[in-house]
Structures are given as C-alpha cells and as structure tokens.
N, C-alpha and C positions, 0 to 999 in steps of 0.2 A: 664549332669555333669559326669564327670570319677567315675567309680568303687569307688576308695577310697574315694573322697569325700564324696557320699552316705553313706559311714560306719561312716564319723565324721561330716557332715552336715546335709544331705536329706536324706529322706525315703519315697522311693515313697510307695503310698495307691492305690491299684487299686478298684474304689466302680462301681456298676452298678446299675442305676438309672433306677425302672422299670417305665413307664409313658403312659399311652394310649395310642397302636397304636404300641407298640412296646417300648427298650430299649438301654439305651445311656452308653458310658462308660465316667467317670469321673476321672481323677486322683489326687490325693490329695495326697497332701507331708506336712511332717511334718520333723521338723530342730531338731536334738539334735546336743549341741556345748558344751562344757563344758566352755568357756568364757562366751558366752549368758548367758546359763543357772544360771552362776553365780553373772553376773552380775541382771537378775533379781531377783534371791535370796537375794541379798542384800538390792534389792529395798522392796522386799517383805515380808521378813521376821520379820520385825518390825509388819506389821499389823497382821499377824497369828501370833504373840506372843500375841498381843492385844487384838485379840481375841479369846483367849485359847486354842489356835489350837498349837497342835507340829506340827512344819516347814519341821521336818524329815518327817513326815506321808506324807507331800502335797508332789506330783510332779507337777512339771511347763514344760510344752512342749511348743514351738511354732511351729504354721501350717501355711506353705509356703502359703500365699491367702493376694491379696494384697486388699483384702475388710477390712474393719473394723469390728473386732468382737473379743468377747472374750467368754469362756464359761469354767462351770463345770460339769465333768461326769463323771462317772465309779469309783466312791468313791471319794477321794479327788485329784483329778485330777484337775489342773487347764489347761486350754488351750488360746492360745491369737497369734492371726492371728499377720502372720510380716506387712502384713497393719496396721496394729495399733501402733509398735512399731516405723514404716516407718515415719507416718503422726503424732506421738509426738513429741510433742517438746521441754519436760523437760521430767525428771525424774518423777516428781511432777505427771504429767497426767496418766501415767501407774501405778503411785501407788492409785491414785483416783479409775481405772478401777478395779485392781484386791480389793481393797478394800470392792465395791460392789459386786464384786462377792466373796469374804468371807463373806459380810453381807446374799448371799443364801443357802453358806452351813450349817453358824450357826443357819440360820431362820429355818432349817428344808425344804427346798424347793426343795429339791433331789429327794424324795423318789419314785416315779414312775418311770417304769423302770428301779430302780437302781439295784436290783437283779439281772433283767438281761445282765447288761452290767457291773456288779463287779467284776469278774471275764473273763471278755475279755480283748485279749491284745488292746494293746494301739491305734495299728492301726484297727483293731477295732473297738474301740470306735471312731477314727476322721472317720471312715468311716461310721458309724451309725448314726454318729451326723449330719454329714456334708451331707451326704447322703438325709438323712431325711430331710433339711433345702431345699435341692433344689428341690426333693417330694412335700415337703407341698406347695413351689411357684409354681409348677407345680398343684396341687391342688386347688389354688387360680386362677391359671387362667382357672379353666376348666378341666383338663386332673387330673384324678385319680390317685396315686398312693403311693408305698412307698418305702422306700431304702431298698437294695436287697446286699447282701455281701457274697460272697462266696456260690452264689445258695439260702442260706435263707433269708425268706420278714424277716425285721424289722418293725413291728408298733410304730415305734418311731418321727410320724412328730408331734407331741406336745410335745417329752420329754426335752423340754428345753421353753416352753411357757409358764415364767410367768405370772400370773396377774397385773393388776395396782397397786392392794395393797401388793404383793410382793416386788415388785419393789420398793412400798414406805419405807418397812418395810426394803430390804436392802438398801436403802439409806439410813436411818439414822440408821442400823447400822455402815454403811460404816466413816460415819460422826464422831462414838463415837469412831472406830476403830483410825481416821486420829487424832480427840481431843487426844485421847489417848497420842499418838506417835508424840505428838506436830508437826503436819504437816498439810501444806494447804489443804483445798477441791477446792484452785480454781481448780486446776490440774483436776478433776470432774467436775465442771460445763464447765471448756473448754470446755472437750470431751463432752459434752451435746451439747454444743451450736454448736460442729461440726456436731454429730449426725443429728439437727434439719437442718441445712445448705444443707446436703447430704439428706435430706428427701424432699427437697422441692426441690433439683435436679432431684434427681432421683426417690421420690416416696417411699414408706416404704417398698415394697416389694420388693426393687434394695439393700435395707442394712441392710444385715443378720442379725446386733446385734436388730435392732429394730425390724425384725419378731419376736424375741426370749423375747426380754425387752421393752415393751411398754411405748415410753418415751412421756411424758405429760406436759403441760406446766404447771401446777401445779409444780410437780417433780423439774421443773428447777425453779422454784419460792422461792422453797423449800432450794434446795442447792445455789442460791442469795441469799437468808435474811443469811442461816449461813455464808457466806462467808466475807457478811458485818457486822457479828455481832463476829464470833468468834478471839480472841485474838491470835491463829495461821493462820493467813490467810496471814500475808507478809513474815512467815516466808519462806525462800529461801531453796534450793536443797545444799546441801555441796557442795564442790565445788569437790570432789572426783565423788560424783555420776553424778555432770556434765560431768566430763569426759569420766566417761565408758558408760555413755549413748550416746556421740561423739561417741567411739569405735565401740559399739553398733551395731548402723546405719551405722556406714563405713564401717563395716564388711558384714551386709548383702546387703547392694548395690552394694560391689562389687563383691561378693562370686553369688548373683544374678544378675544381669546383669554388669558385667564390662563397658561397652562402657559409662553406666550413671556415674560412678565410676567418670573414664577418665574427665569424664565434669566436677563434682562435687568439685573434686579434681585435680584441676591444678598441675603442677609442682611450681608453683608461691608460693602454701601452706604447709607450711612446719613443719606444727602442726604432734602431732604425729599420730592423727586418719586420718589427709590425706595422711599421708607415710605408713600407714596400709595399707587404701583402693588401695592403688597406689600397693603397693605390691602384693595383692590379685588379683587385676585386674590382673597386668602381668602376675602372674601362672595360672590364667584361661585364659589366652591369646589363647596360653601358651608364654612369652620369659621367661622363666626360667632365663634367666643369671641376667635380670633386674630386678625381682624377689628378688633371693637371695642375691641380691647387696642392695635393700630395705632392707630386713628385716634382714640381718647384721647390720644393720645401726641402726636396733630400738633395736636391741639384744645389742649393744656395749651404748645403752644411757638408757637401760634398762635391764641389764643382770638378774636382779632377776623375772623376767616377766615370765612364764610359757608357758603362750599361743604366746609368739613368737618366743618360742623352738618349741612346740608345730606342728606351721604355718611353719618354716623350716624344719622340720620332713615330714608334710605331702607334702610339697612342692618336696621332694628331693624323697621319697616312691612314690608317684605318678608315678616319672621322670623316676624310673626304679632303682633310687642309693639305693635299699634296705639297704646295709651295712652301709653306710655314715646316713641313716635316724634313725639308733639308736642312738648313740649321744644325736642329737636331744629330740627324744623321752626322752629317760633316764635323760637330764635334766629337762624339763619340769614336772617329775614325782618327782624328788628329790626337784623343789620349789613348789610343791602342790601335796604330798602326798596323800591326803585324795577327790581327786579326782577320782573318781572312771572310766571316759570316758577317763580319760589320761591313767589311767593304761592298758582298753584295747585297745585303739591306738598301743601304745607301744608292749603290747604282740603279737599285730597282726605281727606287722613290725619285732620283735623276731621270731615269727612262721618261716616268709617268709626267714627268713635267713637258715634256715637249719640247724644250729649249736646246737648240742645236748645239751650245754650249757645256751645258751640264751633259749631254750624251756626250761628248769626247771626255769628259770627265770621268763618265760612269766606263767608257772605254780601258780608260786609265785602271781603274778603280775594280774592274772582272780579269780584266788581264795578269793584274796582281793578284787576284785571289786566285787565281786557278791555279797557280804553282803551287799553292799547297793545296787546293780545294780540285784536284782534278777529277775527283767521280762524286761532285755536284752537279745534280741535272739544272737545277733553278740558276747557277752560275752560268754553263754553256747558254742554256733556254736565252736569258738575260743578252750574253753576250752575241747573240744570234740576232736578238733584236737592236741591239745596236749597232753592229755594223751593219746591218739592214736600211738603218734610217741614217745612216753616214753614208748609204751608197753604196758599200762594198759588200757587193752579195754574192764574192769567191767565197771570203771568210768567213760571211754568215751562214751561209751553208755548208762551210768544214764547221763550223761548232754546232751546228742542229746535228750531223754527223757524231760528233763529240757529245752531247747530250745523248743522243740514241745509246752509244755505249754505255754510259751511265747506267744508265736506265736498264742496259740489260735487252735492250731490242735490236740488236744484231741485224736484223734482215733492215729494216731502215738506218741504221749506221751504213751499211754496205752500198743503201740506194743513194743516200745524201753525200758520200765520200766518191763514186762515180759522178755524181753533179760537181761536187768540187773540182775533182781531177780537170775534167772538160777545161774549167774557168780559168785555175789557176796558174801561174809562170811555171814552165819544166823547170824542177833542180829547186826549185823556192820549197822553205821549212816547210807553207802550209800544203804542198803538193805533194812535198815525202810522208807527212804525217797523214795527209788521206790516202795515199797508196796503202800506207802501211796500215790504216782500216780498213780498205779495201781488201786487203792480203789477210789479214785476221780473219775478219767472218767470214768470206770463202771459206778458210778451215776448216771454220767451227757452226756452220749453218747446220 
C-alpha cells in the first residue's frame, strides 16, 4: 500500500517468531481509520457504559488478519481482527463479541502479564500478542518456543489463555451487559455457532480466538436458552448502524483488496456503500479520475459527511496535488472536530505544503490531537516537524522525545528528553514533562 495510506489505514508490525530450528519473520498490520474506528465506537460504546467502564479510557484497534479473533491487552485495549468484522453480518454480532470481551476485563481476567505490556506501544502489544499466538501453535505441534520483538523473548504464549470458567463468567457477563442496553445476544451465539463450524474445518488450533477462548458446548447451550428466553432477543440493529456496518465492510474490502471490491460491487449497485467501495477500489487502482468522479458524487449527496472529504483529501495527497488536498482535509475537520486522526491527516498534508501559515495551522491542529491521541508516534513525529520549521527546536525535540515513547524506544526518548531539558525554561510544562521522561526510562532501561 502507498506511504500515505499506511499513515491513515495500515501499520505494518514487524514480529520475529523464534521456533525450533531457527526463526521466522511475520508481519502484522494493524488499521487505524477514523471512520472504522468510529463506527465501532458507536457499536460499542453502549456496552462499556453498561458496564462501568469509561469509553474514553478503552481504545479499539483493528488488526489486518483475515482469521477470526478478537482480544484484550495492555490495559484497556480492545483489539478485533478485520476477519471478523469481514465475516459479520450485522452489527448485532460484533457487539455480542466485544461484549464478551468486556465481560474479561471487568472479571479481572487481565492481570498476568499486564505489567508488562502496559506501558508498550501498541504495535507492541499486536506483536506480543500475536506473536505469542502463533509460538504457542508452534508449541503444540512440537517446536518450542516464544515471541521475540525487537531482539527481546516475550513469555507471553498463555497471556490471553482463558479458562472454561472464565469464559463462562464473561458470557454471562456479556449477556447482563446486551440485557442491559436492550439488545440481542443472538449476534453471540451466531459467532458461536460460526466458531464451532470453523472448528470442525479446520481444527481448534487453525482459530486463534478459540486457542485463546475455550468454547464449549455447554457455553453455546448457555447463550441458546438466553436467547430463547430474554425479551431482547428480536430486538433489531437501527437501521443507522446497519448502514455504517455496510460502509464498514465496503471500505475494508476495497481499501484491501480492490479486485474483490470490483466483484462485490457492480456498477449495477448503486447503494451508497457500493459507490464507496467502487471509489476506493479505483484510487487503489490507481484511475484516479474515476475515483474522484465517485466520490464527488457521495460528497454532493452527502456533503455533511466527513470521511468523504476525508477520502478525497487522501485520494488527491496520495496523487501528488498536495495544495488541492487541503480543502479537503480542512472540511472533513470542520464536520467532526473532535476527531483527533482527521486533525493529524490534515496537519500532515499542511506540513507538506510548505506554507509558513498553514504550519502554524497544522500546530494548531497536533496540539489538539494529542490530548486525546497521546501514543500516536505519527502525531508527536508531525508535531516535531513543525515546530522545527517554526523555529522552536526546545519543543521539537520534546515531542521526537514524545514519539520515542510511543513507539516503545525508551533509550531515544531518554536521549531526545536530555536534549530537551538543556533548551528548555526551568519550571516550564515542557521542561517538567521531559524531566519526567527523563525520570521514566532511567527506571525502566
């Protein structure tokens, strides 16, 4: 995929899987979208209100892996492979999923390993996780070993292995969470009965979620009787969340492979998740002209839409039309503000122009995202570069500092936060806040 899409879709994980006999590389990628992501916040958000959890605390990633599976780690991190999102078929069934896995983190079912992976960045954590998932298969058939990240083993091939009575105990919390927020658990037993389908395919140790979640016929016995007994069970998906779950899927089928896109969505279809996918396909073509001729077309029947300024932005930035791709951006940020991944699209696309103006813009525009985006490496990265070209190379240098941590590189956080201190006013925020990077990774080097 181009450069830029990796800044607003993929992020590739490089893990190295040590295994008997020698060592394998594995790549793993993980999606941040600000439309996805939103859209699964909406789906999700009701159950972590349900159950006591602030929504703000949780992040939600998805990991490019067309297996099924979903998981929690490195504090309230949720994760949930685009196989899963791929092969749902309502809204309904991914709220079933993450339900249960809120029923793990209220149960208390974290807590090994969590130490050490609560302060790792993100990629990180899918590489530890994921790492260690295909270790322990490795494991099971014979060949010893464990996931290896950056030079260091992880002993982490059980940190996601519940038990059966785990498992039982977040299912029915999952169940009090859906009662709660008057919505079905069929959406759960589906994904149950697909699980069980895919297990007698391929075997338990071909589908990560059930190395991880031991699923039992009891268990599906368990969410049947509720399903036939609770008085939310025909209750239906909005018909809103039907559509951005349409979106959803048209967006990562075509943003992942276009050719399927192309099949899936005829010219015939003329909904607007297949003029999406149909657009996305072309810019990953690339035909660019048929492209922008789409997704005009969803902008003029949906101007108040974000993410199809958004999608024209990075359509046009991609293409080489930096100047023409503000616009874009800059609407997209004026109909959802408080997006924090539009703001740094946007500032990137400001950086690349050059214009002393639009960088104090794009200043503007990082500085606000980082309060909610604070272990974004491409946010600090960004905002490193702009105060660079504004001159102020105290503060560029506390946020390349600030990136470092992100990222999980601690001995260059440590070095870039001693450069800072030097520059910065004694007693000034960004002179406490590199001390206090400073003070950190000593600890923990």
């Amino acid at each position: 995929m181009p450069s830029r899409l990796l800044r607003s879709l993929l992020v590739a994980v490089a893990v190295l899987i040590a295994v008997a006999g020698g060592a394998r590389a594995q790549s793993i990628n993980y999606i941040r979208d600000a439309e996805i992501e939103s859209t699964l916040r909406t789906f999700y958000n009701p159950i972590f209100k349900a159950a006591g959890l602030d929504p703000n605390a949780i992040h939600v990633y998805v990991v490019n892996d067309p297996q099924l599976n979903s998981f929690v780690a490195g504090g309230q991190n949720v994760f949930i492979n685009t196989g899963t999102i791929m092969r749902s078929e309502t809204p309904n069934q991914l709220v079933g999923i993450v339900a249960h896995e809120t029923g793990h983190i209220v149960g208390g079912h974290l807590i090994k390993g969590e130490e050490a992976m609560h302060d790792a960045s993100i990629e990180s954590i899918i590489g530890m996780v994921v790492g260690a998932g295909v270790a322990a298969l490795g494991h099971n058939s014979g060949a010893g070993g464990a996931a290896v990240l950056s030079g260091e083993s992880v002993g982490l091939r059980s940190y996601l292995a519940f038990s059966v009575a785990q498992e039982g105990t977040a299912d029915r919390a999952a169940l009090t969470f859906l009662d709660r927020t008057h919505q079905s658990a069929r959406g759960l037993l589906q994904f149950f009965e697909i699980l069980q389908q895919d297990e007698v395919l391929a075997g338990i140790k071909e589908v990560p979620y059930l190395r991880t979640h031991p699923l039992t016929q009891e268990r599906v016995e368990v969410m049947r009787n509720h399903v036939e007994h609770s008085p939310y069970s025909d209750v239906p998906d909005p018909p809103e969340w039907i559509e951005l779950h349409k979106r959803m899927k048209a967006k990562l089928i075509a943003f992942l492979n276009p050719d399927e896109a192309f099949r899936k969505y005829p010219d015939s279809d003329t909904s607007i998740a297949a003029r999406y996918a149909r657009a996305i396909a072309y810019y990953r073509v690339p035909e660019l002209k048929k492209a922008l001729g789409l997704i005009d077309g969803l902008i003029a029947d949906e101007p108040k839409n974000p993410y199809f300024h958004e999608l024209k932005g990075q359509m046009l930035f991609e293409n080489g039309h930096v100047q023409e791709a503000v616009a874009p951006y800059q609407a997209a940020v004026r109909l959802a503000p408080d997006v924090a991944l539009l703001r740094v699209e946007l500032a990137q696309v400001e950086i690349e122009t050059n214009d002393p103006g639009l960088n104090r813009d794009a200043l503007t525009h990082l500085r606000s995202a980082i309060t909610y985006e604070n272990r974004n490496p491409d946010a600090w990265r960004f905002l490193a570069i702009a105060y660079g070209r504004a001159g102020d190379i105290p503060n560029s240098t506390l946020a390349l500092a600030e990136q470092a941590m992100a990222e999980g590189d601690r001995q260059m956080a440590h070095e870039q936060a001693a450069r800072a201190i030097r520059t910065l006013p004694a007693g000034s925020p960004g002179r406490l806040r590199a001390e206090d990077i400073e003070l950190e990774t000593q600890h923990k080097e």
